[in-house]
N, CA, C and O of each residue as an XYZ file, in Angstrom:
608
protein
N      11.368    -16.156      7.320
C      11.631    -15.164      6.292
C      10.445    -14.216      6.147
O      10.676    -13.007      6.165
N       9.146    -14.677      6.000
C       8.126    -13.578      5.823
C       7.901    -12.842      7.352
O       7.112    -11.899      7.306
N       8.426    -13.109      8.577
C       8.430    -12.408      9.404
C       8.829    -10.991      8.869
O       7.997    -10.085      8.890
N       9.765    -10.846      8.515
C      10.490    -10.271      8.477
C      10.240     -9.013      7.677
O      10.695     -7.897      7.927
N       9.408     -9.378      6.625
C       8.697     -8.525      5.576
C       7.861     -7.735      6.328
O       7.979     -6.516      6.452
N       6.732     -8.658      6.999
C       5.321     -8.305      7.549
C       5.226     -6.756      8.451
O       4.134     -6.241      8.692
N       6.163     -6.314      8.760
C       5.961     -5.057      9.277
C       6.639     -4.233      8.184
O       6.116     -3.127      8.324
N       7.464     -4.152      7.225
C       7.742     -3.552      5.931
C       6.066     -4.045      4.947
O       5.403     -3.093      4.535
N       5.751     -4.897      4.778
C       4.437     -5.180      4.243
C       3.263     -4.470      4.498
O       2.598     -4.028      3.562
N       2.855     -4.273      5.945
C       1.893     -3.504      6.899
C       2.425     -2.245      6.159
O       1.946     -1.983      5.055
N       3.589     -1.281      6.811
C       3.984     -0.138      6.397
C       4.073      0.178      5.072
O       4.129      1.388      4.853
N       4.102     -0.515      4.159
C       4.174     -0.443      1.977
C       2.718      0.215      2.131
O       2.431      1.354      1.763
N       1.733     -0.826      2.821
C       0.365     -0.838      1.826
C      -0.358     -0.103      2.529
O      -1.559      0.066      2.319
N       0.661      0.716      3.970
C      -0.051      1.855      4.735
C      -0.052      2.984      4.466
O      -0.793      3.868      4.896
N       1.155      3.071      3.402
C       1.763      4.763      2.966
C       1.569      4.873      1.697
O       2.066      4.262      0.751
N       0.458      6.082      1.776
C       0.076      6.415      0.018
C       0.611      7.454      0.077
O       0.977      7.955      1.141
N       0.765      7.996     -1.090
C       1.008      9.447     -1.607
C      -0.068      9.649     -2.374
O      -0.540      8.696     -2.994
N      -0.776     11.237     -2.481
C      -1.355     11.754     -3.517
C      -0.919     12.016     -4.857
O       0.121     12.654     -5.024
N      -1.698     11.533     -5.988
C      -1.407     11.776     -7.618
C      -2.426     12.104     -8.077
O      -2.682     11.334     -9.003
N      -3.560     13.199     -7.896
C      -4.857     12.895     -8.812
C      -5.924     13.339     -7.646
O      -5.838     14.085     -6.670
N      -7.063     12.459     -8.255
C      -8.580     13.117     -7.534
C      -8.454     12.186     -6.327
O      -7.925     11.082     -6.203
N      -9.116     12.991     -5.467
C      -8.952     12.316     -3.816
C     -10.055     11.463     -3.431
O     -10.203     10.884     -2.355
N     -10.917     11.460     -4.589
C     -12.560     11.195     -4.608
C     -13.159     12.435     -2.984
O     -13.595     12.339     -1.836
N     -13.060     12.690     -3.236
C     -14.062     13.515     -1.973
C     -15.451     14.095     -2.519
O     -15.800     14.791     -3.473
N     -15.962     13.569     -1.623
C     -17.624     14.425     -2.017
C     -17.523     16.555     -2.074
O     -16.667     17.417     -2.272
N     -19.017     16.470     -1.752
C     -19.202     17.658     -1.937
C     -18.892     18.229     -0.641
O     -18.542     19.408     -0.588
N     -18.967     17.627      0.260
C     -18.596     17.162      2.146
C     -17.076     17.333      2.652
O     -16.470     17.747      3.640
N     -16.792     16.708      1.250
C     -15.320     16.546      1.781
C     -15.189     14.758      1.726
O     -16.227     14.104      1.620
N     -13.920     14.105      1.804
C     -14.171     12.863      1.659
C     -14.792     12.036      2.047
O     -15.516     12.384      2.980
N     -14.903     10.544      1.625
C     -16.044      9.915      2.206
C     -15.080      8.463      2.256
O     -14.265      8.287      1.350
N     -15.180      7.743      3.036
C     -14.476      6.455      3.250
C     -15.353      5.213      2.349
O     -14.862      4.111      2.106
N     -17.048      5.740      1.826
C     -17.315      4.946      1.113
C     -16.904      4.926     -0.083
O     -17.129      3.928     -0.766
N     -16.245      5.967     -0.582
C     -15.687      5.963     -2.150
C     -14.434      4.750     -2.710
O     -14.015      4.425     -3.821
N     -14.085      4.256     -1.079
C     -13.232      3.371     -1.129
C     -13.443      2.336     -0.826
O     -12.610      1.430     -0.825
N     -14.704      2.234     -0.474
C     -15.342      0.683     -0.193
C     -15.461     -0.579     -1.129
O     -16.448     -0.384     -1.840
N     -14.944     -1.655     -1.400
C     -14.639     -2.495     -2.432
C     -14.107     -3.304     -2.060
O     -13.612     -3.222     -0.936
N     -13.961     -4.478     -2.845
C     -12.523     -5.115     -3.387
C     -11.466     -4.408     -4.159
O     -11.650     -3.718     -5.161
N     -10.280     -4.679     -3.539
C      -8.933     -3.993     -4.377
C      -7.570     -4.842     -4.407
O      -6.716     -4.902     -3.522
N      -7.592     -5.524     -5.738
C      -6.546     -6.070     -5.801
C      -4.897     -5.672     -6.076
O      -4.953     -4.946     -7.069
N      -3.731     -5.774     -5.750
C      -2.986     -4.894     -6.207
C      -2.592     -5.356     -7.446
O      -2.653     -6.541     -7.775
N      -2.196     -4.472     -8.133
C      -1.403     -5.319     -9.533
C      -0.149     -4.553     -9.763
O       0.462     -4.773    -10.809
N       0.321     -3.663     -8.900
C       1.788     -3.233     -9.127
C       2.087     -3.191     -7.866
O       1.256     -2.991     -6.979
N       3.488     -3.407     -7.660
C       4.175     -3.151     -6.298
C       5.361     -3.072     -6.819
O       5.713     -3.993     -7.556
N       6.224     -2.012     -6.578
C       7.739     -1.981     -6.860
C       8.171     -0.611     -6.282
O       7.569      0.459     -6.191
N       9.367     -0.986     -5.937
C      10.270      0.381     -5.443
C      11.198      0.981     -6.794
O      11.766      0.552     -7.798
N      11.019      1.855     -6.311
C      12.195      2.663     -7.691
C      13.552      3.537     -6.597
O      13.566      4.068     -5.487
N      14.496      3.289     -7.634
C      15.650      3.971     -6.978
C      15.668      5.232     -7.036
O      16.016      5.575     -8.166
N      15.295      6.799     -5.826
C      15.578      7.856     -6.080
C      16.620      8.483     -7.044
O      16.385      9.519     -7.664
N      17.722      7.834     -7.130
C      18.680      8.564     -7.795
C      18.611      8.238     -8.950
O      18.950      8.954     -9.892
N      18.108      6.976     -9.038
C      17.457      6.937    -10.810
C      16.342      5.916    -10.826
O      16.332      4.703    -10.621
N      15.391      6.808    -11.141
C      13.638      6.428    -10.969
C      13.708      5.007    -12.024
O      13.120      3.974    -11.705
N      14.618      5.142    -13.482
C      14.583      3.736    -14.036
C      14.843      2.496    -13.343
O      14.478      1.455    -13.889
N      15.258      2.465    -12.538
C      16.033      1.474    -11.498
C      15.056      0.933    -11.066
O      14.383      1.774    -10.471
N      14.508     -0.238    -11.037
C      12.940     -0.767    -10.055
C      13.376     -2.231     -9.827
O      14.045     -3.062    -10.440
N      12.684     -2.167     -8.657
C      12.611     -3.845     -8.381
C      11.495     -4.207     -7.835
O      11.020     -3.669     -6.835
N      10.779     -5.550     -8.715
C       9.608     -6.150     -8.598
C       9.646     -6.545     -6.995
O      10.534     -7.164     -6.409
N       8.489     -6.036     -6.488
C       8.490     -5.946     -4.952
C       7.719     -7.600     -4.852
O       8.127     -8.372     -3.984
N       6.739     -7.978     -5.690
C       5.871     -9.269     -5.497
C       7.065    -10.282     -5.338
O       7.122    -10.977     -4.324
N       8.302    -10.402     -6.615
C       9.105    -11.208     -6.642
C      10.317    -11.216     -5.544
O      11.061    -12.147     -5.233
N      10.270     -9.802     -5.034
C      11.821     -9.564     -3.884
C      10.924    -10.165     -2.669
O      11.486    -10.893     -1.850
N       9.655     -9.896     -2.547
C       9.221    -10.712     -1.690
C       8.309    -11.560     -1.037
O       7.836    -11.714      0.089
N       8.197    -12.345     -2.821
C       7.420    -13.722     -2.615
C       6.284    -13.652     -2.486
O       5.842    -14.773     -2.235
N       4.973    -12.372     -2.546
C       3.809    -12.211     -2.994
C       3.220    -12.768     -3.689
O       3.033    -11.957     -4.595
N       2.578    -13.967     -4.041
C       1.634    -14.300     -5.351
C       0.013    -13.241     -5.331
O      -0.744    -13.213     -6.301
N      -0.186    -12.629     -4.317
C      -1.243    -11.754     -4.520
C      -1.311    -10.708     -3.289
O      -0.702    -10.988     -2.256
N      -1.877     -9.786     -3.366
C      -2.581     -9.040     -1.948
C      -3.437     -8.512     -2.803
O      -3.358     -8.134     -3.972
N      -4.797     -8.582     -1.498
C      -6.082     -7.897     -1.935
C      -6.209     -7.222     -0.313
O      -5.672     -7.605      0.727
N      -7.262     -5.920     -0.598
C      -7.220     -4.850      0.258
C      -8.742     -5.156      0.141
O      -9.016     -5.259     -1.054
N      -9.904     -5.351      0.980
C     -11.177     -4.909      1.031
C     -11.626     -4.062      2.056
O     -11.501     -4.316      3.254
N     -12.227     -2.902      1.516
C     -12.572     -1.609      2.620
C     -14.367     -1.910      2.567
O     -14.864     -2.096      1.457
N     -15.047     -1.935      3.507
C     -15.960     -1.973      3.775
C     -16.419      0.084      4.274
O     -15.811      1.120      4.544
N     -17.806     -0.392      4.123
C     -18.598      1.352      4.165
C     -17.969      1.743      5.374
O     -16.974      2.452      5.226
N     -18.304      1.453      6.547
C     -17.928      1.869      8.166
C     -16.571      1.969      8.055
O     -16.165      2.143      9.204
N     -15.567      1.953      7.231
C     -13.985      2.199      7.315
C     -13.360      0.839      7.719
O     -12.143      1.016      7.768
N     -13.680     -0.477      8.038
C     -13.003     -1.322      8.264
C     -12.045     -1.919      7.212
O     -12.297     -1.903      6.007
N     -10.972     -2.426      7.730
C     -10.482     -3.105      6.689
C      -9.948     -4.004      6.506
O      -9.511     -4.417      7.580
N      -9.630     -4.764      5.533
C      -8.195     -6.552      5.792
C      -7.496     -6.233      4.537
O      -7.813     -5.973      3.376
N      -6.496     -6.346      5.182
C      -5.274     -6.795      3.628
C      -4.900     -8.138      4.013
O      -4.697     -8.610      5.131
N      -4.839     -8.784      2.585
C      -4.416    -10.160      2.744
C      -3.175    -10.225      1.956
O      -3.060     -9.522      0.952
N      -2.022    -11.200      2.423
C      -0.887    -11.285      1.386
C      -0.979    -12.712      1.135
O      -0.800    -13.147      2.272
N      -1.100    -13.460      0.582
C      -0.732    -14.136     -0.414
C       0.304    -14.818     -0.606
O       0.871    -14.167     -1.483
N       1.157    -15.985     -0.307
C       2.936    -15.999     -1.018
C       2.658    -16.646     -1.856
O       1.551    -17.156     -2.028
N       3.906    -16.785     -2.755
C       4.078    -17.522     -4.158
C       4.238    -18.946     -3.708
O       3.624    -19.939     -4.098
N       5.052    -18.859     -2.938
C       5.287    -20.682     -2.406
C       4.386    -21.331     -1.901
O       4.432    -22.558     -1.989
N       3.413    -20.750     -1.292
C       1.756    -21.901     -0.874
C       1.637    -21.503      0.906
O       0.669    -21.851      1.582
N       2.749    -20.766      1.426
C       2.729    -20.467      2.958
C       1.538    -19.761      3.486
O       1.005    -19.016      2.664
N       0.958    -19.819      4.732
C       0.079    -19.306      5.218
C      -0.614    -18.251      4.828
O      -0.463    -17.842      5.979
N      -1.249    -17.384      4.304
C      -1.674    -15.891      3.931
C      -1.244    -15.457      5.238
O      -1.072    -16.226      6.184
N      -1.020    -13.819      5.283
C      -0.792    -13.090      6.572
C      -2.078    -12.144      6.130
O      -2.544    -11.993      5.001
N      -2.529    -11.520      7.464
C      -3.626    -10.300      7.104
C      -3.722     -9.951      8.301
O      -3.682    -10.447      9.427
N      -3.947     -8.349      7.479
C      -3.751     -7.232      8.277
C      -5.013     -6.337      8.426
O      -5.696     -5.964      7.472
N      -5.215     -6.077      9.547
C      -6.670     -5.531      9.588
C      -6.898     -4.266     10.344
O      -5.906     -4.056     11.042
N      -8.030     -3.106     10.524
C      -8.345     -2.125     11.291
C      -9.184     -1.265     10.485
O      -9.666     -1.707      9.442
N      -9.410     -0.057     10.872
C     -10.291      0.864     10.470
C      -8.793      2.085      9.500
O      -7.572      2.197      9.606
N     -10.010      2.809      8.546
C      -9.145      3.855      7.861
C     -10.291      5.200      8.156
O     -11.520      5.140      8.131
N      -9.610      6.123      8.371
C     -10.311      7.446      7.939
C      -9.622      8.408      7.093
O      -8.393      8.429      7.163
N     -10.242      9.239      6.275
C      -9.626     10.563      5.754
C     -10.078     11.911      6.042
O     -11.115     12.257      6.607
N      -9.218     12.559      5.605
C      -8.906     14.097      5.499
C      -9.149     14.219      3.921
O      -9.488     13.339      3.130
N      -8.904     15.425      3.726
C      -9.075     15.842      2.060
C      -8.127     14.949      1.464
O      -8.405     14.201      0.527
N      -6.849     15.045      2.092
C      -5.594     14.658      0.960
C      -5.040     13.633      2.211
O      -4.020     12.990      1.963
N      -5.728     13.452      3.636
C      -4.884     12.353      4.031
C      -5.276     10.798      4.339
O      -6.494     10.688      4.200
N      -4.771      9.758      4.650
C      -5.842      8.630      4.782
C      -5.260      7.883      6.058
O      -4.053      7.721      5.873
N      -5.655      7.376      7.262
C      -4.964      7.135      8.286
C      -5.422      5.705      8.377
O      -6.430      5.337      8.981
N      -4.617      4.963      7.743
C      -4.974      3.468      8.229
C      -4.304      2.720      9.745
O      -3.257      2.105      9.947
N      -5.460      3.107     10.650
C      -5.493      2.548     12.019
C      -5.265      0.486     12.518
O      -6.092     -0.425     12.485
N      -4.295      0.492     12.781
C      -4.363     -1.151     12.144
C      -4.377     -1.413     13.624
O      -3.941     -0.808     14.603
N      -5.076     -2.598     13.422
C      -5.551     -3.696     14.857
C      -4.631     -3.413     15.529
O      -4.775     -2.486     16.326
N      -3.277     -4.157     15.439
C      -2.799     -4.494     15.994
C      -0.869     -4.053     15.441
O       0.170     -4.703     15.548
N      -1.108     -2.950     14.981
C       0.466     -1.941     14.706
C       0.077     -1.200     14.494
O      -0.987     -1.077     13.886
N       1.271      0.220     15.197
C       0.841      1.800     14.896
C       0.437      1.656     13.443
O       0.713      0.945     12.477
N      -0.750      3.191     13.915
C      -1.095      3.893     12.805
C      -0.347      4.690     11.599
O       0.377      5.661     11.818
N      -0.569      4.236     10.468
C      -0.009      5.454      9.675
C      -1.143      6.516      9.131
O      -2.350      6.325      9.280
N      -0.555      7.702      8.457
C      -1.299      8.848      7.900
C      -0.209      9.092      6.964
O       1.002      9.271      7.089
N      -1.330      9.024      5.623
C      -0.790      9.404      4.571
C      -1.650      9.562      3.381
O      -2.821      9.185      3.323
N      -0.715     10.389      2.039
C      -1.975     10.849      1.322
C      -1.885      9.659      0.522
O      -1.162      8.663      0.486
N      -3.197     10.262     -0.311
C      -4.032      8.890     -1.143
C      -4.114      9.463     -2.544
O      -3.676     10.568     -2.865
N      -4.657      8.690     -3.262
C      -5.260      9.012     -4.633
C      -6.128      8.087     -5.296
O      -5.843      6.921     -5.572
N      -7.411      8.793     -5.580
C      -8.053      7.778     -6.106
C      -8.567      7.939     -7.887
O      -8.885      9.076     -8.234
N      -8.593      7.488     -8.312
C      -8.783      7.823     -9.658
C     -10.259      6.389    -10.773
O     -10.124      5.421    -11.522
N     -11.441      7.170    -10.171
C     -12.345      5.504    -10.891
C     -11.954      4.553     -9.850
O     -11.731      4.762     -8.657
N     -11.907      3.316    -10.623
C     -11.613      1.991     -9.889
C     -10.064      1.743     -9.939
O      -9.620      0.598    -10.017
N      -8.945      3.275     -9.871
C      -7.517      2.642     -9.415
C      -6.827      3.728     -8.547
O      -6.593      4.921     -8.735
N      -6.583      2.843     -7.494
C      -6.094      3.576     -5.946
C      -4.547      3.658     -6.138
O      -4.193      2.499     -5.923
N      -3.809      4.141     -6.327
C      -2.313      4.895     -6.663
C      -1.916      5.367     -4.951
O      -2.403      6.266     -4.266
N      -0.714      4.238     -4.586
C      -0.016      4.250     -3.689
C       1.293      4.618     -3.674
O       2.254      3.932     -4.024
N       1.291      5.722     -3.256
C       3.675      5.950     -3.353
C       4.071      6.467     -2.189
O       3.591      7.470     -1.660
N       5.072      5.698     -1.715
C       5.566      6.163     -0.384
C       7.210      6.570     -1.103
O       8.067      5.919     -1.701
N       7.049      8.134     -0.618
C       8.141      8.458     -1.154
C       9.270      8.372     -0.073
O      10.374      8.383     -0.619
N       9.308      8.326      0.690
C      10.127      8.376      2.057
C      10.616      6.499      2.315
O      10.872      6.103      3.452
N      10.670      5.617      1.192
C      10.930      4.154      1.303
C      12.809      3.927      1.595
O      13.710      4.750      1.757
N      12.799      2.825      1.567
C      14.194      2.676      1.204
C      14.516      0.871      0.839
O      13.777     -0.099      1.011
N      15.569      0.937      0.422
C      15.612     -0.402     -0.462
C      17.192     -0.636     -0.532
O      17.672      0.478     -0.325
N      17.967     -1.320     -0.675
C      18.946     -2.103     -0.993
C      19.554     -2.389     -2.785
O      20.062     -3.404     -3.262
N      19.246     -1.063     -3.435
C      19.287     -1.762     -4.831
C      21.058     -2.308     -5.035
O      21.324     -3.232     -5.802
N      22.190     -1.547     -4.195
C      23.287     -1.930     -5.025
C      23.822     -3.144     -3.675
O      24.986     -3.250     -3.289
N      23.348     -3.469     -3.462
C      23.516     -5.157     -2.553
C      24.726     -4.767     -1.612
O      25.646     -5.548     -1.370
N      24.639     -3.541     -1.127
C      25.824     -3.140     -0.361
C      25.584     -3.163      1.130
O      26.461     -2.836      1.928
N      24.737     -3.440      1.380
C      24.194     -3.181      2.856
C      23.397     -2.676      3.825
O      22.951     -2.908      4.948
N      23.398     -1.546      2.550
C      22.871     -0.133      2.910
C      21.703      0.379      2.399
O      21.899      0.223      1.194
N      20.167      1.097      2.550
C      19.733      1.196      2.280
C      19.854      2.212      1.413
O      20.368      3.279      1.749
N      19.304      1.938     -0.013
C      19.221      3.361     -0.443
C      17.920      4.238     -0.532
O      16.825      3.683     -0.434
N      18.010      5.522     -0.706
C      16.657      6.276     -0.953
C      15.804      5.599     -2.108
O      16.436      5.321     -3.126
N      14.553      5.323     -2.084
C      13.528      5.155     -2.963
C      12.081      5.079     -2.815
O      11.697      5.224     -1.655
N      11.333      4.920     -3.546
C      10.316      5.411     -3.876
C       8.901      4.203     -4.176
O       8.580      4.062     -5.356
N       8.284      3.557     -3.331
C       7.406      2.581     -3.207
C       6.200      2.977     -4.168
O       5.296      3.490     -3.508
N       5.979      2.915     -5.212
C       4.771      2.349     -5.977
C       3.718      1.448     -6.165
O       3.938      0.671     -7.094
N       2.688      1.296     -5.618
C       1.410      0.734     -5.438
C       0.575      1.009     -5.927
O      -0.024      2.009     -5.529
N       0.002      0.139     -7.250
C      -1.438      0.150     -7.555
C      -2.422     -0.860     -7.488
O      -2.171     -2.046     -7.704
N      -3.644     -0.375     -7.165
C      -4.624     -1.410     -6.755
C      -6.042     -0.974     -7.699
O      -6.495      0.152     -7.903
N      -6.490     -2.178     -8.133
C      -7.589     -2.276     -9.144
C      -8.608     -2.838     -8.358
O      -8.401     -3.876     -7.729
N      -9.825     -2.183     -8.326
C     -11.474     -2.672     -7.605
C     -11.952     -3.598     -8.807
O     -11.828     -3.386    -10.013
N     -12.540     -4.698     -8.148
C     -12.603     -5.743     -8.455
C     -13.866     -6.197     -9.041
O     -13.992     -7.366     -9.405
């Protein structure tokens, strides 16, 4: 079963959207502004056609935690966590940015590029281009991945 997630998992916590300050220096961004511990404390998809519509992403799929640590040189690990006691999975590689983009290069699965937001100590993730299953029909519907992560 968590097979199955793990490349929807990789791809969630690869695709940010911009909301806010990008942290960028005077330079232009800096990959140390993101250097930390970062735990997530929201994960949920929302239904495009009606943003009230959400489903707890930790509980649809068995998350008891993920933490993200970015080191200065751009490296990185995400760890997942399950609720039931199963193996952690983790995901690892280098990130770089652009003003508004962030390309997390992973070991071992394509790269994504996407924008970011950083705001203090909380990193605001939305992949608007998601999709999800809310009316159990088969079919995916359009929605909207929400991710936030708190430095630790």
């Amino acid at each position: 079963m968590y097979r199955k997630w793990i490349g929807l998992l990789v791809a969630i916590f690869g695709l940010l959207t911009a909301c806010g300050d990008d942290g960028a220096g005077p330079d232009g961004p800096n990959v140390a502004d993101l250097a930390g511990n970062w735990e997530l404390t929201l994960f949920e998809w929302r239904n495009d056609a009606n943003p009230l519509e959400t489903v707890d992403g930790f509980q649809e799929v068995g998350l008891a935690s993920v933490t993200l640590v970015i080191e200065e040189n751009g490296r990185f690990v995400l760890e997942f966590v399950f609720s039931d006691g199963a193996n952690p999975i983790q995901a690892t590689g280098s990130i770089s940015l652009s003003q508004t983009t962030l390309t997390f290069d992973y070991d071992d699965a394509p790269p994504f590029t996407v924008s970011y937001s950083l705001s203090g100590d909380v990193l605001t993730l939305t992949h608007e281009d998601a999709e999800f299953d809310f009316d159990d029909d088969q079919m995916p519907d359009p929605a909207t991945t929400v991710l936030i992560y708190e430095r630790t």
